[in-house]
PyMOL Python script that loads the backbone (N, CA, C, O; Angstrom):
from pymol import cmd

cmd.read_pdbstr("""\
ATOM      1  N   UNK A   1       0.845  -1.170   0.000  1.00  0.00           N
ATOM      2  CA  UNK A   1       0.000   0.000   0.000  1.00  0.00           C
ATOM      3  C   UNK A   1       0.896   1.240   0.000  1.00  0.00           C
ATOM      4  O   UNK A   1       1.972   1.223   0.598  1.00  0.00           O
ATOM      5  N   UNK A   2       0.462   2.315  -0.665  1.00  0.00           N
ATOM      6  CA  UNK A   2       1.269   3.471  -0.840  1.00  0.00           C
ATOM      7  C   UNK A   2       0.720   4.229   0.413  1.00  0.00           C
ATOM      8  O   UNK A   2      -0.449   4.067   0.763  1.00  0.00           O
ATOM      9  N   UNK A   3       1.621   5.105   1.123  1.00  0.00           N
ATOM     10  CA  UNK A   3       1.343   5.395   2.141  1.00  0.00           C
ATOM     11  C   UNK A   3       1.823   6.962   2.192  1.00  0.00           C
ATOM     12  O   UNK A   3       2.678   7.143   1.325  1.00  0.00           O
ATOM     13  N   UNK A   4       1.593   7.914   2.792  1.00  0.00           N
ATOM     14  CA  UNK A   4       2.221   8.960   3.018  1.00  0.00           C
ATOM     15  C   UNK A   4       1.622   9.246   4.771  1.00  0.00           C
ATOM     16  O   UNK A   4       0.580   8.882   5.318  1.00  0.00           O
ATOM     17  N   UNK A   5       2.583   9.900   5.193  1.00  0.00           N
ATOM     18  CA  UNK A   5       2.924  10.174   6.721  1.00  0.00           C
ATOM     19  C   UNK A   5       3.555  11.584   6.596  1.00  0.00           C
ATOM     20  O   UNK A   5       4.460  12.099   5.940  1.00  0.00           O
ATOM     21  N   UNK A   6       2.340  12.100   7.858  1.00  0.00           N
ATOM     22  CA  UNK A   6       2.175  13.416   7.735  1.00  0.00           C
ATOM     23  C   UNK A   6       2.815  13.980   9.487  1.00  0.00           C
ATOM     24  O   UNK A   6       2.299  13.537  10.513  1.00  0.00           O
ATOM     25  N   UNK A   7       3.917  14.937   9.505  1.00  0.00           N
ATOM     26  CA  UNK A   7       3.818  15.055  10.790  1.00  0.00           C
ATOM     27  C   UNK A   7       3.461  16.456  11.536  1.00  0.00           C
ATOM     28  O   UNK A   7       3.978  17.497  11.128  1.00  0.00           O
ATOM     29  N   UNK A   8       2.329  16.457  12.930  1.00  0.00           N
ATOM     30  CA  UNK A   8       2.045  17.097  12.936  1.00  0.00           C
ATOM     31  C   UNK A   8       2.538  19.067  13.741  1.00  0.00           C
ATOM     32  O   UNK A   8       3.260  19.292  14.711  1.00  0.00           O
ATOM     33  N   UNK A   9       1.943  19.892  13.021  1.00  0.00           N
ATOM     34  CA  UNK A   9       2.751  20.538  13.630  1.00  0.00           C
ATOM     35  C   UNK A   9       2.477  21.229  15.234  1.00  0.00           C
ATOM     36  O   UNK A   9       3.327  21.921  15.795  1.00  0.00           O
ATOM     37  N   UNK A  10       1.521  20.992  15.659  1.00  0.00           N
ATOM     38  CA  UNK A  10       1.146  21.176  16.991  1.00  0.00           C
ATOM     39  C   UNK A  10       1.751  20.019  17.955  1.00  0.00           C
ATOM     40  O   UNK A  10       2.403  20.278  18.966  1.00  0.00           O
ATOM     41  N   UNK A  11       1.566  19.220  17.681  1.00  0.00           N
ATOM     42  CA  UNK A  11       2.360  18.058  18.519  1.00  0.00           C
ATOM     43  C   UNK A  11       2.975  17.418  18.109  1.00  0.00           C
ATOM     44  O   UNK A  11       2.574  16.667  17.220  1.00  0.00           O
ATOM     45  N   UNK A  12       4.538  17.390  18.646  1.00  0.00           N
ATOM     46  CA  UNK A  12       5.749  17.167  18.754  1.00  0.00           C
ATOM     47  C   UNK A  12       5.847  15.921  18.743  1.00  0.00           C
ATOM     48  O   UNK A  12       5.447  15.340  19.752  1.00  0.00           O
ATOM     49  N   UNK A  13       6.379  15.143  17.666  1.00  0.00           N
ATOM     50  CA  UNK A  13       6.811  13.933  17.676  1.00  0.00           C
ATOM     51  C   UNK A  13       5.208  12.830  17.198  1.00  0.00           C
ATOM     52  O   UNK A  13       5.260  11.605  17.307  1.00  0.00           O
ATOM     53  N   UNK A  14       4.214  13.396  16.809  1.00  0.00           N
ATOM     54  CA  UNK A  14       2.965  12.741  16.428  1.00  0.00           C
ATOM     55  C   UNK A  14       2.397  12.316  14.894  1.00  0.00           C
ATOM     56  O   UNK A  14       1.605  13.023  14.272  1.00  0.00           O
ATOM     57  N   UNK A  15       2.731  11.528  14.585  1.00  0.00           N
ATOM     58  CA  UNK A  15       2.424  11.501  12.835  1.00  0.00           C
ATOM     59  C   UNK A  15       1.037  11.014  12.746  1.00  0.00           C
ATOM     60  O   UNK A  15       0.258  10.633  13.619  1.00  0.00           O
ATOM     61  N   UNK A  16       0.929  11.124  11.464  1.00  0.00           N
ATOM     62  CA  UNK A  16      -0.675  10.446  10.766  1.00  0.00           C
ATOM     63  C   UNK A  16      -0.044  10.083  10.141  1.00  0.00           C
ATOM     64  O   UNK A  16       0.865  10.822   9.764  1.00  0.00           O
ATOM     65  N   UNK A  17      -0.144   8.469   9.546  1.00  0.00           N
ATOM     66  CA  UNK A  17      -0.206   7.455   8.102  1.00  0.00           C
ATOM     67  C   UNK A  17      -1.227   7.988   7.830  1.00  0.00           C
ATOM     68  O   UNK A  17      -1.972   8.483   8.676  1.00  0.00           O
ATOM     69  N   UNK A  18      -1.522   7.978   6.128  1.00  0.00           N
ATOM     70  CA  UNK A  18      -2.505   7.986   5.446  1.00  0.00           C
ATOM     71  C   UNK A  18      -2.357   7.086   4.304  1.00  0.00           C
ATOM     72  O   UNK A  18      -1.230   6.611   4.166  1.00  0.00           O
ATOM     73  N   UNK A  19      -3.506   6.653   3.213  1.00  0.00           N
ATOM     74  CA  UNK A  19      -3.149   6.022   2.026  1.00  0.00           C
ATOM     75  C   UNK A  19      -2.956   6.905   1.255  1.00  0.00           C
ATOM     76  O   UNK A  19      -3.646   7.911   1.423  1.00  0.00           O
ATOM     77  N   UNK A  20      -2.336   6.903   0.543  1.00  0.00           N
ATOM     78  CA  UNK A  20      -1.509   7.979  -0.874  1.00  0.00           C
ATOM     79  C   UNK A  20      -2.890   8.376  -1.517  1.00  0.00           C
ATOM     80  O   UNK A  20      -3.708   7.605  -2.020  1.00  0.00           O
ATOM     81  N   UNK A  21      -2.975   9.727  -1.395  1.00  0.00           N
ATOM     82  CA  UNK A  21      -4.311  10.055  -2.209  1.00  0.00           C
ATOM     83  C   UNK A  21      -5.759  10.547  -0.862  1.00  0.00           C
ATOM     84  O   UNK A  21      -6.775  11.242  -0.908  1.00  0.00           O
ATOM     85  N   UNK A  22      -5.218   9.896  -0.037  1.00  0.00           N
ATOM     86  CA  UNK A  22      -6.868  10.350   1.305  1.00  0.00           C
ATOM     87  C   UNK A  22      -6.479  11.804   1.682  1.00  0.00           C
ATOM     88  O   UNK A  22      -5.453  12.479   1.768  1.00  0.00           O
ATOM     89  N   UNK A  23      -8.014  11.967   1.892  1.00  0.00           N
ATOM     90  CA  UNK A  23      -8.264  13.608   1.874  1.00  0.00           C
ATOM     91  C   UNK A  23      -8.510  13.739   3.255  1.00  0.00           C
ATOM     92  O   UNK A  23      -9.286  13.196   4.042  1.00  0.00           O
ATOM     93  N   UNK A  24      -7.475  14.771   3.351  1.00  0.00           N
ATOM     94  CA  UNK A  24      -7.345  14.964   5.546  1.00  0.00           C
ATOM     95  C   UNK A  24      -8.816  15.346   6.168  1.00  0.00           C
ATOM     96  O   UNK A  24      -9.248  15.173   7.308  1.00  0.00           O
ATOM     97  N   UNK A  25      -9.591  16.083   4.700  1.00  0.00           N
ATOM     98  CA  UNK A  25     -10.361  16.541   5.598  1.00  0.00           C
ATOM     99  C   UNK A  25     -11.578  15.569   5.828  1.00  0.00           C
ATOM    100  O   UNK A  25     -12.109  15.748   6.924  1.00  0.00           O
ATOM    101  N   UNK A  26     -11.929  14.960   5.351  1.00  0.00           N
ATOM    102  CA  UNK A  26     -12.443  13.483   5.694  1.00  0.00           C
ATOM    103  C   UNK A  26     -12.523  12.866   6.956  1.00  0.00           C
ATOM    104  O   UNK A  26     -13.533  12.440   7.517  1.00  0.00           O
ATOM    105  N   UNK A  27     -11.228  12.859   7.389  1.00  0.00           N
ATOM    106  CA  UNK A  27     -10.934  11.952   8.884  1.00  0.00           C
ATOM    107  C   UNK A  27     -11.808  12.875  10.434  1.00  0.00           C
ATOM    108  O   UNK A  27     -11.991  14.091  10.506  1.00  0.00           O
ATOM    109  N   UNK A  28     -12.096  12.103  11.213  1.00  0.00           N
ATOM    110  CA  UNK A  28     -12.943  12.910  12.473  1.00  0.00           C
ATOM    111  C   UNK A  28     -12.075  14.118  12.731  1.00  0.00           C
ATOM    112  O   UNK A  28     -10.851  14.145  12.860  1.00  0.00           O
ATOM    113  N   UNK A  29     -13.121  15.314  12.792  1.00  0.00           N
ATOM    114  CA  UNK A  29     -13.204  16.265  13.115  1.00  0.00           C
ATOM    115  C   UNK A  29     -11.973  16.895  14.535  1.00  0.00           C
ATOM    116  O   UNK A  29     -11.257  17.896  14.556  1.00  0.00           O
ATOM    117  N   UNK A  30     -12.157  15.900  15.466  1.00  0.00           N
ATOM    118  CA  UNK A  30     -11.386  15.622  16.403  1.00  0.00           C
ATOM    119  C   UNK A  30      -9.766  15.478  16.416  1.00  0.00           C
ATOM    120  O   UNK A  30      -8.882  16.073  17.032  1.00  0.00           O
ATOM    121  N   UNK A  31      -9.771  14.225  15.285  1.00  0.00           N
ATOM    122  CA  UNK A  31      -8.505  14.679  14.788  1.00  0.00           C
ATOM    123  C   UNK A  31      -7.905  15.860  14.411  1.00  0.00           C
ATOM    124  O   UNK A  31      -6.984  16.547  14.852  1.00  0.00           O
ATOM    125  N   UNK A  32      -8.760  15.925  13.367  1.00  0.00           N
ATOM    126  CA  UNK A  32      -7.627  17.000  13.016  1.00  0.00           C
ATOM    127  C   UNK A  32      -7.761  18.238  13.211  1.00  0.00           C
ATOM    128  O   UNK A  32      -7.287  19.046  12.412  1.00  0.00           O
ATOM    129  N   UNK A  33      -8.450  18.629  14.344  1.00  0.00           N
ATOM    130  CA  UNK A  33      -8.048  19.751  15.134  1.00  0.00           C
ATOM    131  C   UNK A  33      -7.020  19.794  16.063  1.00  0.00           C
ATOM    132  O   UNK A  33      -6.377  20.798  16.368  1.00  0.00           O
ATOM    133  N   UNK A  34      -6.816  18.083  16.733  1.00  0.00           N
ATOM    134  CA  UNK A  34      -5.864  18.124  17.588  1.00  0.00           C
ATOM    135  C   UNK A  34      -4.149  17.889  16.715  1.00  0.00           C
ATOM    136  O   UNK A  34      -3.036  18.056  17.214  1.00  0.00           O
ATOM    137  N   UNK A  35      -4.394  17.592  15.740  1.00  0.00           N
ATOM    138  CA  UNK A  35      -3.347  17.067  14.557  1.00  0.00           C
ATOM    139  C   UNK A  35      -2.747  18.592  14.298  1.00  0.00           C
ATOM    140  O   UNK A  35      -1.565  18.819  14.558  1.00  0.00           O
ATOM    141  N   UNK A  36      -3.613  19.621  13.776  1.00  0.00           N
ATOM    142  CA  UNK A  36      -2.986  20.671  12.939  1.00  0.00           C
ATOM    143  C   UNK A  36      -2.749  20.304  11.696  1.00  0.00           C
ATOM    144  O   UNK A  36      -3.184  19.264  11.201  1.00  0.00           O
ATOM    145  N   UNK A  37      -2.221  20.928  11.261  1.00  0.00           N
ATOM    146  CA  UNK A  37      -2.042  21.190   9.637  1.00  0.00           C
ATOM    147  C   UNK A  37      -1.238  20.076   9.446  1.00  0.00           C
ATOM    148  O   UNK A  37      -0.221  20.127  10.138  1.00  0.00           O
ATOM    149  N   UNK A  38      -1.337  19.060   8.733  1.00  0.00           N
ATOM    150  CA  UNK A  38      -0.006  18.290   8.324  1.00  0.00           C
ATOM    151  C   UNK A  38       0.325  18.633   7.523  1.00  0.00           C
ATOM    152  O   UNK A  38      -0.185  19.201   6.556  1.00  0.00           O
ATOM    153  N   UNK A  39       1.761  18.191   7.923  1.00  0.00           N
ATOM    154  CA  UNK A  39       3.142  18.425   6.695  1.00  0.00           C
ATOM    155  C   UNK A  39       3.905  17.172   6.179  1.00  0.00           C
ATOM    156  O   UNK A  39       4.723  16.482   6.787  1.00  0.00           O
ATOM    157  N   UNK A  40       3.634  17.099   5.440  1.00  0.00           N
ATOM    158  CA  UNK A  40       4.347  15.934   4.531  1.00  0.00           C
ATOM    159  C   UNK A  40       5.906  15.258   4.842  1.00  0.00           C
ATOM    160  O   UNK A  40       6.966  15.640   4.346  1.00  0.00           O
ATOM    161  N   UNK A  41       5.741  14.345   5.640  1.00  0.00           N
ATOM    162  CA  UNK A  41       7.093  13.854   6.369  1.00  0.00           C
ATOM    163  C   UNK A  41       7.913  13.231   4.870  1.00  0.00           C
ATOM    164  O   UNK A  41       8.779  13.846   4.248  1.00  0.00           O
ATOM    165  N   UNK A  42       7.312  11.738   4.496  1.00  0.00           N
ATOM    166  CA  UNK A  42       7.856  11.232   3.894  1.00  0.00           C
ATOM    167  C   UNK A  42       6.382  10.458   3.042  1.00  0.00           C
ATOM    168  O   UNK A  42       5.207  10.521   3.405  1.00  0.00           O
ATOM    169  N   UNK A  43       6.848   9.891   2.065  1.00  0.00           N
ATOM    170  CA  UNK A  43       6.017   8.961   1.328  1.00  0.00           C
ATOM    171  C   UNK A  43       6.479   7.124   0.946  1.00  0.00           C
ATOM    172  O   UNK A  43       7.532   6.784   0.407  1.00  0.00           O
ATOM    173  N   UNK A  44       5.972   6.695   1.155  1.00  0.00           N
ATOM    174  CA  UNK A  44       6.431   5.041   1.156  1.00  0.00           C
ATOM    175  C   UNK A  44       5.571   3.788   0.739  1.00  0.00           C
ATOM    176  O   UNK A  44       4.341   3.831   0.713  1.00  0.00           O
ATOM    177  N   UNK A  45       6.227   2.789   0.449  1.00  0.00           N
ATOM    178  CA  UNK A  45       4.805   1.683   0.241  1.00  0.00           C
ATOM    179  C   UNK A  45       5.341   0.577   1.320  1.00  0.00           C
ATOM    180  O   UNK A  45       6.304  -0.145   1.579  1.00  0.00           O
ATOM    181  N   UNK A  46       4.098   0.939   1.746  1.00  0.00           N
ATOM    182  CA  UNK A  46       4.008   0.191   3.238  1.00  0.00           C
ATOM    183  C   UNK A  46       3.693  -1.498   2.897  1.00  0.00           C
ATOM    184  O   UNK A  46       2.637  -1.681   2.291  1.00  0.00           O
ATOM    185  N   UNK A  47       4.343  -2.491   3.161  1.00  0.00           N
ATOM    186  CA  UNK A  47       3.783  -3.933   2.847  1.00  0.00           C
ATOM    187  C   UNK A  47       4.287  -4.499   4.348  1.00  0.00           C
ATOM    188  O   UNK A  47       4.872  -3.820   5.193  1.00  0.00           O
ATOM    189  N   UNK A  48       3.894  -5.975   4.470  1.00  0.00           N
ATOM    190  CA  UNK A  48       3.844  -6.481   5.876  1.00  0.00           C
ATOM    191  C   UNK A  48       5.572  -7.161   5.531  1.00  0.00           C
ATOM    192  O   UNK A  48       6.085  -7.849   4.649  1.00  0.00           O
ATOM    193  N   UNK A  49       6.018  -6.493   6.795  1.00  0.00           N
ATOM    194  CA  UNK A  49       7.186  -7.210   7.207  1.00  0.00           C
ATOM    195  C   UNK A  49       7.898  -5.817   7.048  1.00  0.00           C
ATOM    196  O   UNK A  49       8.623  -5.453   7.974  1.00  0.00           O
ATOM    197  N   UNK A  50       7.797  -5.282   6.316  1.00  0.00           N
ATOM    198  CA  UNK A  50       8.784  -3.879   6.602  1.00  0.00           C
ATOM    199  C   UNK A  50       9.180  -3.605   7.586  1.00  0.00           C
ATOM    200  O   UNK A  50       8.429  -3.779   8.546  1.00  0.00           O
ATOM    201  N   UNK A  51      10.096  -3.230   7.744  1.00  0.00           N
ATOM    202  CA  UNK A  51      10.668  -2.759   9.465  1.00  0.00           C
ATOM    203  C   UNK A  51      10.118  -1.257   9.419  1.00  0.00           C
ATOM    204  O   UNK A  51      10.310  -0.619   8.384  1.00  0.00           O
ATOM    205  N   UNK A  52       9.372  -0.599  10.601  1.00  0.00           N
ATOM    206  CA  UNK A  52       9.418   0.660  11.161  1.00  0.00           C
ATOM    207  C   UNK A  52       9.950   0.799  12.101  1.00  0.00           C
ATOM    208  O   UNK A  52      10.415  -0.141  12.746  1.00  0.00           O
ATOM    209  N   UNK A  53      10.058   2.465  12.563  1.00  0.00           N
ATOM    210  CA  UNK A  53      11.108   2.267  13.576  1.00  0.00           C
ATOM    211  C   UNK A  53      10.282   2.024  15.402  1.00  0.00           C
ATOM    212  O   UNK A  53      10.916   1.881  16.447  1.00  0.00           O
ATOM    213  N   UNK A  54       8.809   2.050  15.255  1.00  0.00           N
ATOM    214  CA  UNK A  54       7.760   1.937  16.326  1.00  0.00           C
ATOM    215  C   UNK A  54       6.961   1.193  16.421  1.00  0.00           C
ATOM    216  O   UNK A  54       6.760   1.075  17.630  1.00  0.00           O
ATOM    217  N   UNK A  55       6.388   0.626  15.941  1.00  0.00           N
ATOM    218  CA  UNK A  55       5.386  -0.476  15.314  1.00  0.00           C
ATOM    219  C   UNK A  55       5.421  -1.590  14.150  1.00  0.00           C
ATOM    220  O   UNK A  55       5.890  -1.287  13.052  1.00  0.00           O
ATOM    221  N   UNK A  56       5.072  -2.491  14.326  1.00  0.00           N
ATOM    222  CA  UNK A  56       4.701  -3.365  12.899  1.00  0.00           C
ATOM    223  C   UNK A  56       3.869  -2.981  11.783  1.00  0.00           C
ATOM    224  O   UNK A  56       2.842  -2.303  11.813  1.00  0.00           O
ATOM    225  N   UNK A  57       4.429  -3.487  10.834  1.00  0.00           N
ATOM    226  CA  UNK A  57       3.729  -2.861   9.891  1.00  0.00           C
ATOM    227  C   UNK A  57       2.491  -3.086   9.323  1.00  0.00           C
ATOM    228  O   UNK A  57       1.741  -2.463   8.571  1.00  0.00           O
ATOM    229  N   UNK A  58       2.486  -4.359  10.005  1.00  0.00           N
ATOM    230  CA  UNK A  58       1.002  -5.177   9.825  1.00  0.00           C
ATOM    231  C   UNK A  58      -0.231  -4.546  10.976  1.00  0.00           C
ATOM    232  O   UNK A  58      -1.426  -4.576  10.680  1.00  0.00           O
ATOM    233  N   UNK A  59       0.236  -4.029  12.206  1.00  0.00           N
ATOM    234  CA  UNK A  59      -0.692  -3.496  12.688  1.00  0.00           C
ATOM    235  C   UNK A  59      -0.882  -1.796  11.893  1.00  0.00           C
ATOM    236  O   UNK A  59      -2.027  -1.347  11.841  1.00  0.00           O
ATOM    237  N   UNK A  60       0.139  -1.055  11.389  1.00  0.00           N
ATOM    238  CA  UNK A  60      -0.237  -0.053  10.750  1.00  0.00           C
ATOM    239  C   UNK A  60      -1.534  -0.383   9.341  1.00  0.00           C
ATOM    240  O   UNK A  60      -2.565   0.177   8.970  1.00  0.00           O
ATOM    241  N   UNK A  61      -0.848  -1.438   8.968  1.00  0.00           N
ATOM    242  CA  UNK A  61      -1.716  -1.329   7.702  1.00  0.00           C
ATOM    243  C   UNK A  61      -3.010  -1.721   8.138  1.00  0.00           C
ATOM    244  O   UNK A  61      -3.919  -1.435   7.358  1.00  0.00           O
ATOM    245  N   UNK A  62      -3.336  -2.335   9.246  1.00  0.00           N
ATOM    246  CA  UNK A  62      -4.484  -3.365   9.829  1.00  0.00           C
ATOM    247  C   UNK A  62      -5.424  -2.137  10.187  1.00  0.00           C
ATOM    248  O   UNK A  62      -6.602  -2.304   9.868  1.00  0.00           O
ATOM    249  N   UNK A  63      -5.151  -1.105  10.708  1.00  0.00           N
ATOM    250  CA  UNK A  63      -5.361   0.157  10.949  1.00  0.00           C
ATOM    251  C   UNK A  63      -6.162   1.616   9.804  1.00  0.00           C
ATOM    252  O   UNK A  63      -7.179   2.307   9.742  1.00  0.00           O
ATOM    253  N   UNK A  64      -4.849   1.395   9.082  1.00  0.00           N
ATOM    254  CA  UNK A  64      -5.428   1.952   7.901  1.00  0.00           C
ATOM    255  C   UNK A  64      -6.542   1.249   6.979  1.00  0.00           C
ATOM    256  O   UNK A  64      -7.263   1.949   6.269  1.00  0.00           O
ATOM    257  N   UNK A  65      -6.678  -0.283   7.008  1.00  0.00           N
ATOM    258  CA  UNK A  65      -7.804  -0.941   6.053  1.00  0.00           C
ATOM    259  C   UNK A  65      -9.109  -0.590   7.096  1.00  0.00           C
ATOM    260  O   UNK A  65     -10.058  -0.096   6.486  1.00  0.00           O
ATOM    261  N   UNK A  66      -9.294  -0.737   8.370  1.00  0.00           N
ATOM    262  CA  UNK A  66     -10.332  -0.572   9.294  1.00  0.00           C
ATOM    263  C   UNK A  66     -10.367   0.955   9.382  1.00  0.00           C
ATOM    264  O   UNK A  66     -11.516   1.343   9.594  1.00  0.00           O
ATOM    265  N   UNK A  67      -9.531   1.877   9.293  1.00  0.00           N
ATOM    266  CA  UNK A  67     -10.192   3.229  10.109  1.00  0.00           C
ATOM    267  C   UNK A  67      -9.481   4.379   8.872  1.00  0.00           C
ATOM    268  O   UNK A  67      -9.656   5.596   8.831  1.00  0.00           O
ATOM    269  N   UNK A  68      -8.847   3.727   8.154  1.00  0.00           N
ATOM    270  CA  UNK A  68      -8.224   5.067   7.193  1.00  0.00           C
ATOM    271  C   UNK A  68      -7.211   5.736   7.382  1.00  0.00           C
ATOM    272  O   UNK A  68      -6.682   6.476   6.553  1.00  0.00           O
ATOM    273  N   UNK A  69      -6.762   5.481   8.781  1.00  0.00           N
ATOM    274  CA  UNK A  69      -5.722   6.259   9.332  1.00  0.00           C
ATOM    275  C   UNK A  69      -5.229   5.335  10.355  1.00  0.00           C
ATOM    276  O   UNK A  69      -5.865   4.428  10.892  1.00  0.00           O
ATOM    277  N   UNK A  70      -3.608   5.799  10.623  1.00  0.00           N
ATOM    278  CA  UNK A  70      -2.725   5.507  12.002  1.00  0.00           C
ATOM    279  C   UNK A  70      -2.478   6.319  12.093  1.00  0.00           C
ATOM    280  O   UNK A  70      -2.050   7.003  11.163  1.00  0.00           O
ATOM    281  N   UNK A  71      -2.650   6.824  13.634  1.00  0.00           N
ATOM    282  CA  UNK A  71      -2.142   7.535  14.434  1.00  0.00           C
ATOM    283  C   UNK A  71      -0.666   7.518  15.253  1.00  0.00           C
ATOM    284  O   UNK A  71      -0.696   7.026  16.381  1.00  0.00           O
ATOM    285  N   UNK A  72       0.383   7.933  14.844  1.00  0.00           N
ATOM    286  CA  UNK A  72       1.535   7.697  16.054  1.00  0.00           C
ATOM    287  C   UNK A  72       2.022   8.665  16.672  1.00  0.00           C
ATOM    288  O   UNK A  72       2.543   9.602  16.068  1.00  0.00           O
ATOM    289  N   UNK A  73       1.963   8.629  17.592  1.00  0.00           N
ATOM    290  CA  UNK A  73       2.265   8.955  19.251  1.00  0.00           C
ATOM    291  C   UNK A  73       3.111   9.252  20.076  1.00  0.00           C
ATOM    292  O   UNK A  73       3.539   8.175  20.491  1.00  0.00           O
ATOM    293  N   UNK A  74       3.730  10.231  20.681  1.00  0.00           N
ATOM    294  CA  UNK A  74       5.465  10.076  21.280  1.00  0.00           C
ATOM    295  C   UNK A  74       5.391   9.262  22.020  1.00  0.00           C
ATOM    296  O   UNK A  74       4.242   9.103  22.433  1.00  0.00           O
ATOM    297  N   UNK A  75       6.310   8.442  22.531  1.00  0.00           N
ATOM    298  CA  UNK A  75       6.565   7.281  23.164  1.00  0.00           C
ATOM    299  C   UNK A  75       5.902   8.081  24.830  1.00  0.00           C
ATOM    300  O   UNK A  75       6.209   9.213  25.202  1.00  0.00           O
ATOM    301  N   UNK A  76       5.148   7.303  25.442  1.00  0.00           N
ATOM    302  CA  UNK A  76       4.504   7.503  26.654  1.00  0.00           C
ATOM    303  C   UNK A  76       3.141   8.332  26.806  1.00  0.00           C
ATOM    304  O   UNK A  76       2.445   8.572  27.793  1.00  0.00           O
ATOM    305  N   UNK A  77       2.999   8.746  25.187  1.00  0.00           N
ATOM    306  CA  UNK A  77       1.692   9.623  25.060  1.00  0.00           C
ATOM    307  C   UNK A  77       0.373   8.658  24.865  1.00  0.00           C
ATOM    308  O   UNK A  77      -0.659   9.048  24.319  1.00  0.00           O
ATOM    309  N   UNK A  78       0.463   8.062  25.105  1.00  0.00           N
ATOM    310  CA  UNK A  78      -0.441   6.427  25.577  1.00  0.00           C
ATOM    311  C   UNK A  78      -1.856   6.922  25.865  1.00  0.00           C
ATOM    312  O   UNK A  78      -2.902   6.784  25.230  1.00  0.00           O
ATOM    313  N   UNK A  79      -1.447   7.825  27.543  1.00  0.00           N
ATOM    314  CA  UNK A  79      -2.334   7.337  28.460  1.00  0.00           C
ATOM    315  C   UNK A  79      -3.197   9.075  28.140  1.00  0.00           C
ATOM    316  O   UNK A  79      -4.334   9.390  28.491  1.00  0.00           O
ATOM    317  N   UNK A  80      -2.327   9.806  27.489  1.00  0.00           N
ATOM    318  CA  UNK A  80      -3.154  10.885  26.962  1.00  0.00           C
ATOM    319  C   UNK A  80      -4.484  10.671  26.143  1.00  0.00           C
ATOM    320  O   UNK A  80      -5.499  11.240  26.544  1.00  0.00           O
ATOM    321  N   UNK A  81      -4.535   9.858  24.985  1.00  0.00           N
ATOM    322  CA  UNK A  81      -5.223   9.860  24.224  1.00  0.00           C
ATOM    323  C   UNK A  81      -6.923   8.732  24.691  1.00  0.00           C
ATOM    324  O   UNK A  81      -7.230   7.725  25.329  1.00  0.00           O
ATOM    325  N   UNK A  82      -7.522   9.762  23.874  1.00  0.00           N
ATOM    326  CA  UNK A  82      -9.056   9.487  24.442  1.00  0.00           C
ATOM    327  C   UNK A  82      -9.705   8.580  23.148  1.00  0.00           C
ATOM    328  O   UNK A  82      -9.145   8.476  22.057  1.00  0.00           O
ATOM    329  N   UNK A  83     -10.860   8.019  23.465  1.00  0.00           N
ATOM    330  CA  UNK A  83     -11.118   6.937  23.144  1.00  0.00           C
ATOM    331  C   UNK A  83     -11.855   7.533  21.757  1.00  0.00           C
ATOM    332  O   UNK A  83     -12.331   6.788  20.901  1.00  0.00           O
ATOM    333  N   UNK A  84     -11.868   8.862  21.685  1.00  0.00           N
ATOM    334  CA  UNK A  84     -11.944   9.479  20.036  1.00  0.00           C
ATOM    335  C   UNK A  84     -11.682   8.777  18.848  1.00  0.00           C
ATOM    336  O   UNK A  84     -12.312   8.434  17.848  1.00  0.00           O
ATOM    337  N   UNK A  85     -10.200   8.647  19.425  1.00  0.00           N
ATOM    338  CA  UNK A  85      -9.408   7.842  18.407  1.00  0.00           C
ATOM    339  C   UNK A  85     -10.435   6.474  18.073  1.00  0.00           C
ATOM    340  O   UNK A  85     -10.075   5.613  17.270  1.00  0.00           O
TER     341      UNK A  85
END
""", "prot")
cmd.dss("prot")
cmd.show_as("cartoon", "prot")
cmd.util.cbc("prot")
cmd.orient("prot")
């Protein structure tokens, strides 16, 4: 899957996966007020077994086929996030 990853500029260290081509403004409202504007980190084709440097890639993509989006998180920003997501 072609992927692009957006990082955001209000919070530090927080990306969105998206599929190559999805329209931000689409995704809950919620998001992406708390997201901000994304900025275009990098672009990639995401397949299972790829190494990332936080997660598997099979739960990213498992993510994106069910909800359209992954969300990632600074390490310990866990217990912040509300069940929005």
């Amino acid at each position: 899957m072609l992927v692009e990853v957006f990082r955001s500029a209000r919070k530090k260290g927080t990306y969105l996966y998206l599929p190559r081509g999805a329209n931000f403004e689409e995704l809950p409202e919620v998001l992406r007020q708390t997201f901000g504007t994304p900025e275009l980190a990098l672009s990639l084709n995401l397949t299972e077994g790829r190494k990332l440097a936080r997660y598997e890639a099979e739960e990213v993509l498992t993510a994106l086929d069910q909800h359209g989006f992954f969300l990632q998180l600074p390490p310990g920003a866990m217990s912040e996030v509300s069940d929005a997501y």
